[in-house]
Backbone bond lengths (Angstrom), bond angles and torsions (degrees), N, CA, C in turn:
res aa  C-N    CA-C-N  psi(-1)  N-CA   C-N-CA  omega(-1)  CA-C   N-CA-C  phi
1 X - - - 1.459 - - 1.521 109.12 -
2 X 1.206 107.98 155.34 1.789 120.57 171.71 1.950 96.80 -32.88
3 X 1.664 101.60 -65.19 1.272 115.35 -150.53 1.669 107.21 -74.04
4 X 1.149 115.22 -14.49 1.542 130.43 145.61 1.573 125.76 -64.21
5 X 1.008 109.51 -33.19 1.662 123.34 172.96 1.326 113.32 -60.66
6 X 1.518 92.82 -64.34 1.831 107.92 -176.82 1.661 105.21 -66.97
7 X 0.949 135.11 -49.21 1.019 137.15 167.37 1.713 126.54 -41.12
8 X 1.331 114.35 -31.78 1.070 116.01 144.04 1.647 142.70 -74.13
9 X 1.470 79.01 -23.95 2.206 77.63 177.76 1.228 87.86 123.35
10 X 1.325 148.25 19.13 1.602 128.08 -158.66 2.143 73.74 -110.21
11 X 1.302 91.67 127.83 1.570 110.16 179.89 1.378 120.46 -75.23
12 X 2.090 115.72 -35.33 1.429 104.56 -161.70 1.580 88.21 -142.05
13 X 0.787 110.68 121.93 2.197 122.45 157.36 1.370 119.42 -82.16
14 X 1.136 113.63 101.93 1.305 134.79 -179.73 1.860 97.15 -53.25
15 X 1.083 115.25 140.91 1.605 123.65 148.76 1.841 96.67 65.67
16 X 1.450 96.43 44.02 1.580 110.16 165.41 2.086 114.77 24.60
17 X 1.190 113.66 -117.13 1.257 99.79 171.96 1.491 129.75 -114.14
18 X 1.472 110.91 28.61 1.173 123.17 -169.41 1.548 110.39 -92.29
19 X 1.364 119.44 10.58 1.243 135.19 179.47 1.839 130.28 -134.74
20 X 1.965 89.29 -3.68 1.595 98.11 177.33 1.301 112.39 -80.04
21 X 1.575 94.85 134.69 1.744 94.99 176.98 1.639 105.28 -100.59
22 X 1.084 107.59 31.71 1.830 105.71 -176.52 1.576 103.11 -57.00
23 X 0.855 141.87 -49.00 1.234 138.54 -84.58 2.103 78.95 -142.74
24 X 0.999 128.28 -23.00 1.213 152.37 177.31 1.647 108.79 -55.26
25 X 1.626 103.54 86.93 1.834 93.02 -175.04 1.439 122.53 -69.93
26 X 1.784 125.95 -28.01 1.269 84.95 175.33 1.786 111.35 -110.51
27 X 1.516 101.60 57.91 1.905 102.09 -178.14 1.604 105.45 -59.03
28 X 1.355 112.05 123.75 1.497 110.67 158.35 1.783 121.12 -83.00
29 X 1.258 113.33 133.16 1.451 137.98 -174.70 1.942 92.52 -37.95
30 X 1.316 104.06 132.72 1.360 122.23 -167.09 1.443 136.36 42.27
31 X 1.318 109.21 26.69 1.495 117.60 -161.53 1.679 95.90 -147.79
32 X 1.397 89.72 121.58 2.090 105.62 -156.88 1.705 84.92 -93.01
33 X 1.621 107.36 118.69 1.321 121.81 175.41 1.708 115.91 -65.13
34 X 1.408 111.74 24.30 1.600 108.51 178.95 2.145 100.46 78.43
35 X 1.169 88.06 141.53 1.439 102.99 156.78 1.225 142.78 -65.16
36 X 1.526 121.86 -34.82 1.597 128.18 166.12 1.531 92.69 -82.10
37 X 1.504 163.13 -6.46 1.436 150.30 151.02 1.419 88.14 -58.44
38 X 1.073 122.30 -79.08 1.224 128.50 -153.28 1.748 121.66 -53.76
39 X 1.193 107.00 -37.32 1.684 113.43 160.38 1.129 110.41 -77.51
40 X 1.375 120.83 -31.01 1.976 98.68 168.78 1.384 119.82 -54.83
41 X 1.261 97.50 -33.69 2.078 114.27 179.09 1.328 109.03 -54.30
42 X 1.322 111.05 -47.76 1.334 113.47 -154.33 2.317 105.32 -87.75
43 X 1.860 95.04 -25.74 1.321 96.12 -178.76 1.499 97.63 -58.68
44 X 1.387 132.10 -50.14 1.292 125.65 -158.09 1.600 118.91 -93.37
45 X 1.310 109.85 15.18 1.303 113.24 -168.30 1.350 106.99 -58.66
46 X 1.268 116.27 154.41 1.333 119.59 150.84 1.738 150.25 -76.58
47 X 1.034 118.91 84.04 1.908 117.92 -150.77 1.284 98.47 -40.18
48 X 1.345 110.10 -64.90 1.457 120.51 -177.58 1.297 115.31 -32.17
49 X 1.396 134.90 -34.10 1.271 129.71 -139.20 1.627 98.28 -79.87
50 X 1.040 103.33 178.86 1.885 129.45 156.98 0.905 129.80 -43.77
51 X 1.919 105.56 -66.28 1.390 108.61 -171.92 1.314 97.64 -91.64
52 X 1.612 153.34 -11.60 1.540 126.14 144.59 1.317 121.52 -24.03
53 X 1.856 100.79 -73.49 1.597 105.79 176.57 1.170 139.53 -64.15
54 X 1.439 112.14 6.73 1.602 124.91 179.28 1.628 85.60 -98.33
55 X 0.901 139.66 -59.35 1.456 148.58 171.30 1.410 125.88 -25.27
56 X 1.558 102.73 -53.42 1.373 130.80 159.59 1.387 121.18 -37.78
57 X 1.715 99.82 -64.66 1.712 126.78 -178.97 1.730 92.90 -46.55
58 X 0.951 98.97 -81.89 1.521 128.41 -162.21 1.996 115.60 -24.13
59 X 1.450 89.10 -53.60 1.646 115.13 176.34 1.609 89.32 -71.74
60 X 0.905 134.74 -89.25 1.636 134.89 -179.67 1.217 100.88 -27.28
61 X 1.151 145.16 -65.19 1.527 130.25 -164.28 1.590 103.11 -63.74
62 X 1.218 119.78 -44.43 1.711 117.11 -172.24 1.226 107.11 -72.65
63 X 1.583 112.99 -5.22 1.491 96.12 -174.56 1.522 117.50 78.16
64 X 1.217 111.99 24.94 1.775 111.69 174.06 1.389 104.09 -80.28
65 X 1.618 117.79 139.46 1.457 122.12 -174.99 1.801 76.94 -98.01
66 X 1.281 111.12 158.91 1.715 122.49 135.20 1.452 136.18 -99.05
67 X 0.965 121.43 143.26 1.601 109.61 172.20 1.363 127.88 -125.26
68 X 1.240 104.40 100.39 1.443 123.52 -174.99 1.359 116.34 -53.06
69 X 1.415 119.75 122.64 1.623 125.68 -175.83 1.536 93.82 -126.03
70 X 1.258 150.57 65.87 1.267 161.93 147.67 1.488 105.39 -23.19
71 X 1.736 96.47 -54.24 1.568 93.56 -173.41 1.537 126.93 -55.08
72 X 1.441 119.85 -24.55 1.118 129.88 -153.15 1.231 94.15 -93.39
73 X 1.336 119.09 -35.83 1.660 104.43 -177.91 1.539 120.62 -95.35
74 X 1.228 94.89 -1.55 1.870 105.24 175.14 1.459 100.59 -66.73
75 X 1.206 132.61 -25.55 1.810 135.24 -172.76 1.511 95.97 -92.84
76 X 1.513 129.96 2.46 1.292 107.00 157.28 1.395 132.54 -114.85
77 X 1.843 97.57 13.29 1.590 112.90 -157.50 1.355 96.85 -102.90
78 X 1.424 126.19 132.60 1.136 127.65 179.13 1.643 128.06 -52.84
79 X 0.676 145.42 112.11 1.696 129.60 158.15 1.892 90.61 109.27
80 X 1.223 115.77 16.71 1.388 109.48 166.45 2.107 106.28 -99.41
81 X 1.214 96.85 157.77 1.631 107.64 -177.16 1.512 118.10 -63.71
82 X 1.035 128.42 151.61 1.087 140.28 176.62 1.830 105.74 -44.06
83 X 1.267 114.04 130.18 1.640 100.50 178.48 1.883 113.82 -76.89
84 X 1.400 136.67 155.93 1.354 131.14 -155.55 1.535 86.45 -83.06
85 X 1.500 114.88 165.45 1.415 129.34 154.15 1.423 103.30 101.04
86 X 1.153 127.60 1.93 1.431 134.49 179.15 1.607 122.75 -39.38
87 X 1.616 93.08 -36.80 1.608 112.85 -161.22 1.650 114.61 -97.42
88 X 1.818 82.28 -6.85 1.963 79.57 154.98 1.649 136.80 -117.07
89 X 1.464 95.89 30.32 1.189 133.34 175.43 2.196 98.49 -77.18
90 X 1.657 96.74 158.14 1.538 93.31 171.86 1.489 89.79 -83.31
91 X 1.237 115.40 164.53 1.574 143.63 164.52 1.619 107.09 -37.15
92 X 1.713 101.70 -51.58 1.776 101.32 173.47 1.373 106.10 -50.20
93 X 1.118 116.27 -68.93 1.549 125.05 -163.43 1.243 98.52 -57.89
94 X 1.414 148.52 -42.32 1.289 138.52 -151.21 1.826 87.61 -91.43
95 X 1.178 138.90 3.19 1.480 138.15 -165.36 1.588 86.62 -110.15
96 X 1.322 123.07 -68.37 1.269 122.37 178.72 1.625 126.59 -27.50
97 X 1.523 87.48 -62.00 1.926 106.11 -174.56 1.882 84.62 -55.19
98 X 1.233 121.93 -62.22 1.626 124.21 -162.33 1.256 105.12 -46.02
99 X 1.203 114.48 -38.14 1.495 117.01 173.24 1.239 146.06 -52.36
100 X 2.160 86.00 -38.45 1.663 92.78 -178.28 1.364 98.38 -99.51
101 X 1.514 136.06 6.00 1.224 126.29 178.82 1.589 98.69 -86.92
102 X 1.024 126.41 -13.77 1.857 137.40 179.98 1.327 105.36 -67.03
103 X 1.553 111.62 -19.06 1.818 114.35 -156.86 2.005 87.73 -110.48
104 X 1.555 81.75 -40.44 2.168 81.13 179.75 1.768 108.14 -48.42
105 X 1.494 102.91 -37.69 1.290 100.54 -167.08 1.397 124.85 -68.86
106 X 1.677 85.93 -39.05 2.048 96.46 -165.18 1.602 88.59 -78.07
107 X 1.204 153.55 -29.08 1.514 132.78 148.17 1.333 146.79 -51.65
108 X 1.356 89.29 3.15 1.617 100.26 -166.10 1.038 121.50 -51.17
109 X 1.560 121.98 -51.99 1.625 124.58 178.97 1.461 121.17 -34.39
110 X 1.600 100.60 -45.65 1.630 114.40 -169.87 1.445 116.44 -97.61
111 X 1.920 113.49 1.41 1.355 103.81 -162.94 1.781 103.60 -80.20
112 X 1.292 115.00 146.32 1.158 115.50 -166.68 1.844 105.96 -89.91
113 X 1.462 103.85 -7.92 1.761 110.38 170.69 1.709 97.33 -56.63
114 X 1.448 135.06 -41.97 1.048 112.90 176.21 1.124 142.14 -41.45
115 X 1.598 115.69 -36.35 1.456 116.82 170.81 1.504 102.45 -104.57
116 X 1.316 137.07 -39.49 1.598 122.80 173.13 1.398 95.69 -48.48
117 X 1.456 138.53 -94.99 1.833 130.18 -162.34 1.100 113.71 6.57
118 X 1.349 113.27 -69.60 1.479 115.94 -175.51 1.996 129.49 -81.42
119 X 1.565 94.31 -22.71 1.219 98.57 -174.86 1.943 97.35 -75.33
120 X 1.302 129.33 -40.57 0.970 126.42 158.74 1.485 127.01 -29.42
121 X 1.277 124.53 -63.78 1.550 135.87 -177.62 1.723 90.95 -63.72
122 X 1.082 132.50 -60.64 1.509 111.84 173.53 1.620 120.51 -65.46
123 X 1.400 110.03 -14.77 2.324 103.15 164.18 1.858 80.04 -52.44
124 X 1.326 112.63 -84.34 1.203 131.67 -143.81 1.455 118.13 -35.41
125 X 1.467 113.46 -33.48 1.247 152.27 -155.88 2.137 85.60 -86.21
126 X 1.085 115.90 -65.46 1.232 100.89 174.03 1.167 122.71 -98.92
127 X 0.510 124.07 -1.19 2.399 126.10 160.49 1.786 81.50 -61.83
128 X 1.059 136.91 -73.88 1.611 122.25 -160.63 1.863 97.23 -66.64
129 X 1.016 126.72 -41.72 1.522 123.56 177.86 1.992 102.10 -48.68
130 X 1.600 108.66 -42.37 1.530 101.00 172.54 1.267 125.66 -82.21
131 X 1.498 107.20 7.60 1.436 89.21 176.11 2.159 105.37 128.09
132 X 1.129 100.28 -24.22 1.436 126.01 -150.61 2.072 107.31 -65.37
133 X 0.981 126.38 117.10 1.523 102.56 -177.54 1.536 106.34 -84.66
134 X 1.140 101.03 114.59 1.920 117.47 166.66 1.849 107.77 -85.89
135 X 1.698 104.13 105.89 1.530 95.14 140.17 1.151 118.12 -129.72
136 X 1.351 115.84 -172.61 1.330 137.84 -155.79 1.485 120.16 -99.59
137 X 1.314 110.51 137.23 1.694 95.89 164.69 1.707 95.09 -171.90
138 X 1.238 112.27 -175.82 1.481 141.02 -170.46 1.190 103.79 -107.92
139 X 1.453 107.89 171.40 1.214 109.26 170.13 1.635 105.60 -170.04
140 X 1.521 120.02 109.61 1.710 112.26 -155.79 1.939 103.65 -74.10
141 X 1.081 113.00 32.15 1.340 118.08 179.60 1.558 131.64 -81.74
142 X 1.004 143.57 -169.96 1.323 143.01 -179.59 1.534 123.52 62.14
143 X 1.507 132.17 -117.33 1.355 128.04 151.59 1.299 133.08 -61.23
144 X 1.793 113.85 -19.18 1.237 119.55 -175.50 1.690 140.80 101.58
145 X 1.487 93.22 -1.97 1.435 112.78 165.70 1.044 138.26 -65.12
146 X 1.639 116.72 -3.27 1.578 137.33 -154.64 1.387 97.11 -106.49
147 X 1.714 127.33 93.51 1.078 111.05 -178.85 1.362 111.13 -117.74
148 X 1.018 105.15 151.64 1.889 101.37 -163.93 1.428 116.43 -78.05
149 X 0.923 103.91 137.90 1.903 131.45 -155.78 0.848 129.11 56.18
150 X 1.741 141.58 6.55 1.487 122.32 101.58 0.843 135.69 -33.14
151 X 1.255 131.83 -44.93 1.528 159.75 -170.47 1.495 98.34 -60.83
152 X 1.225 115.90 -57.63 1.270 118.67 -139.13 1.895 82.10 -89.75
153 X 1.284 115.24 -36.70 1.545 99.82 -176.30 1.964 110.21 -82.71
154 X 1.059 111.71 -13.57 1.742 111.11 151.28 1.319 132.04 -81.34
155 X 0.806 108.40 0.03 2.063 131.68 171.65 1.817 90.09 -78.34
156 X 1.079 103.33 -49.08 1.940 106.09 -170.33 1.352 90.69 -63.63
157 X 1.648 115.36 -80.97 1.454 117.05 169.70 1.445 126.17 5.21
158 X 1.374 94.49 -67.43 1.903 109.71 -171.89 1.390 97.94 -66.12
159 X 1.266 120.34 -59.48 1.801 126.44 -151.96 2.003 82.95 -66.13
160 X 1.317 142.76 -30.68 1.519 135.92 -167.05 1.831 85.93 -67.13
161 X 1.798 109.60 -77.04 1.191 96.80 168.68 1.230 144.47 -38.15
162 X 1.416 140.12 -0.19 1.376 149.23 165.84 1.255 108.35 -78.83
163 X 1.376 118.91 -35.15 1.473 113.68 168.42 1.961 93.52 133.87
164 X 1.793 115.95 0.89 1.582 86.69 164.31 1.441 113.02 -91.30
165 X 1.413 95.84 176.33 1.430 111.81 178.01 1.273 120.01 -56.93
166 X 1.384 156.45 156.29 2.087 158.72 -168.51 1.987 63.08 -56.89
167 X 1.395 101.63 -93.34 1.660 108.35 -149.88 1.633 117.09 -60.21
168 X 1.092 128.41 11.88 1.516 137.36 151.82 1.744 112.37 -84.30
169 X 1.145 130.23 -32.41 1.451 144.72 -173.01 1.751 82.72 -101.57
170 X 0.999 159.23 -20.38 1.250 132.18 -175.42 1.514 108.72 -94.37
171 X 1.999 110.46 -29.00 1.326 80.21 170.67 1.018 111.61 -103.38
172 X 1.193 131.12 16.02 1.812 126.55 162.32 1.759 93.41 -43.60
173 X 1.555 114.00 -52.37 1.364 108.28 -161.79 1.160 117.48 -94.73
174 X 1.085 133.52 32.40 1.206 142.40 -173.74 2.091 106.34 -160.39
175 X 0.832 127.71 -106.86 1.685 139.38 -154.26 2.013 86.60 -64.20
176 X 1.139 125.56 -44.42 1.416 122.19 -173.21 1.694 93.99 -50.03
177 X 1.286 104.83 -64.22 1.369 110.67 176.37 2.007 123.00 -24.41
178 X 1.306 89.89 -65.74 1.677 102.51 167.96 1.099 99.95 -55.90
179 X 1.240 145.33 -70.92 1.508 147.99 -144.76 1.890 100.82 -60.23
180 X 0.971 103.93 -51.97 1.518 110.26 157.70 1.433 135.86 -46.12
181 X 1.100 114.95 -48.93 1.629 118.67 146.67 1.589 139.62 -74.41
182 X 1.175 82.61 -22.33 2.077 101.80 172.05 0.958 92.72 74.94
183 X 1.432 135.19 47.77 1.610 123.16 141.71 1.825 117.38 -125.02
184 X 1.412 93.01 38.84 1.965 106.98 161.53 1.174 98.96 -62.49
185 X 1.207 131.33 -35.21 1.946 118.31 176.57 1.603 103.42 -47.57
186 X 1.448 135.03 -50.58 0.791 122.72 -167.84 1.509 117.88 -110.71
187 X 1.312 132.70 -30.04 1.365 159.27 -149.55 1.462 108.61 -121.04
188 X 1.247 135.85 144.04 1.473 148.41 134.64 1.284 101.78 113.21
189 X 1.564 146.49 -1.03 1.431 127.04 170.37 1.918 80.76 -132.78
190 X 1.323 123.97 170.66 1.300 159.73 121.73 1.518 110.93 -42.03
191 X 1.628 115.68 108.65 0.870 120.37 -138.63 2.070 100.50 -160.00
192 X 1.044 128.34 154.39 1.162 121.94 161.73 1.673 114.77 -94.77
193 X 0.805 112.08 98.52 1.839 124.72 167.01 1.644 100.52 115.59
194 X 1.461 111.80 18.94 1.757 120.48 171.05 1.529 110.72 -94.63
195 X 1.292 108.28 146.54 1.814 111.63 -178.12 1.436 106.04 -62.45
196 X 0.861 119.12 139.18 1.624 110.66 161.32 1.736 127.75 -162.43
197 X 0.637 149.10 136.54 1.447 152.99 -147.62 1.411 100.69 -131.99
198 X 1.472 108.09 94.42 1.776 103.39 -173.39 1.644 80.55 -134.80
């Protein structure tokens, strides 16, 4: 679980809360209840509730960053757009990804990305309202649509649609990033005496 993670010292959770099994009533102690249990948990969670905001607290006090990969699960949510960069893919790969978006579709009714997608961008949406550092990243996984630096400029995209601001979602993807490694002294904003390659 998240609250097993932090509890150990583990600093950053990949793929924000689209992968916590907290929330999972009957999880047995060291034994990971699968991933589709665990996103059903999380589609129906309750924001409001307790054990969110005890959850919330908890990661914020240890200092757990998250890292939001939006992109990766937008290629499994039904009735979302094609992700950009497709067309500099080889022909195989661009046949493949077409393929598995053929399988996103004919599930659509029942896919449960419909209500996690969004219930996710609002976890995310308040983990930074508590305090929480959100950055950003990709991840070329799943069907294969996630191609890097498209990716990475539809990651901004998504986090605007979640409800932050253009310049709250930019430095999720950018300076949050540094702040996380502890090299914002030198790295992640435009800066006088900062590295930068523009």
């Amino acid at each position: 679980t998240f609250r097993e993670a932090a509890e150990l010292g583990i600093d950053d959770l990949e793929h924000s809360f689209f992968v916590a099994t907290d929330f999972v009533g009957d999880k047995k102690p060291d034994l990971c209840p699968g991933q589709a249990t665990g996103m059903q948990t999380i589609a129906s969670l309750d924001t409001a509730g307790q054990p969110f905001h005890d959850l919330l607290k908890l990661l914020v006090a240890k200092h757990v960053a998250l890292t939001s990969t939006l992109t990766v699960f937008e290629t499994f949510t039904p009735g979302r757009p094609a992700p950009p960069g497709l067309d500099v893919l080889t022909l195989s790969l661009q046949d493949s990804f077409k393929r598995a978006q053929d399988r996103v579709a004919s599930g659509a009714p029942q896919s449960v990305y419909r209500t996690l997608f969004p219930k996710a961008m609002a976890l995310e949406r308040a983990f930074v309202k508590a305090g929480g550092l959100l950055i950003a990243g990709t991840d070329p996984t799943g069907s294969g649509g996630v191609v890097p630096g498209f990716a990475d400029q539809r990651q901004i995209e998504l986090l605007v649609e979640a409800g932050f601001t253009p310049l709250d979602a930019i430095a999720i993807g950018t300076s949050n990033g540094a702040k996380y490694l502890g090299r914002d002294a030198r790295i992640g904003t435009i800066a006088t005496g900062k590295q930068a390659d523009l």
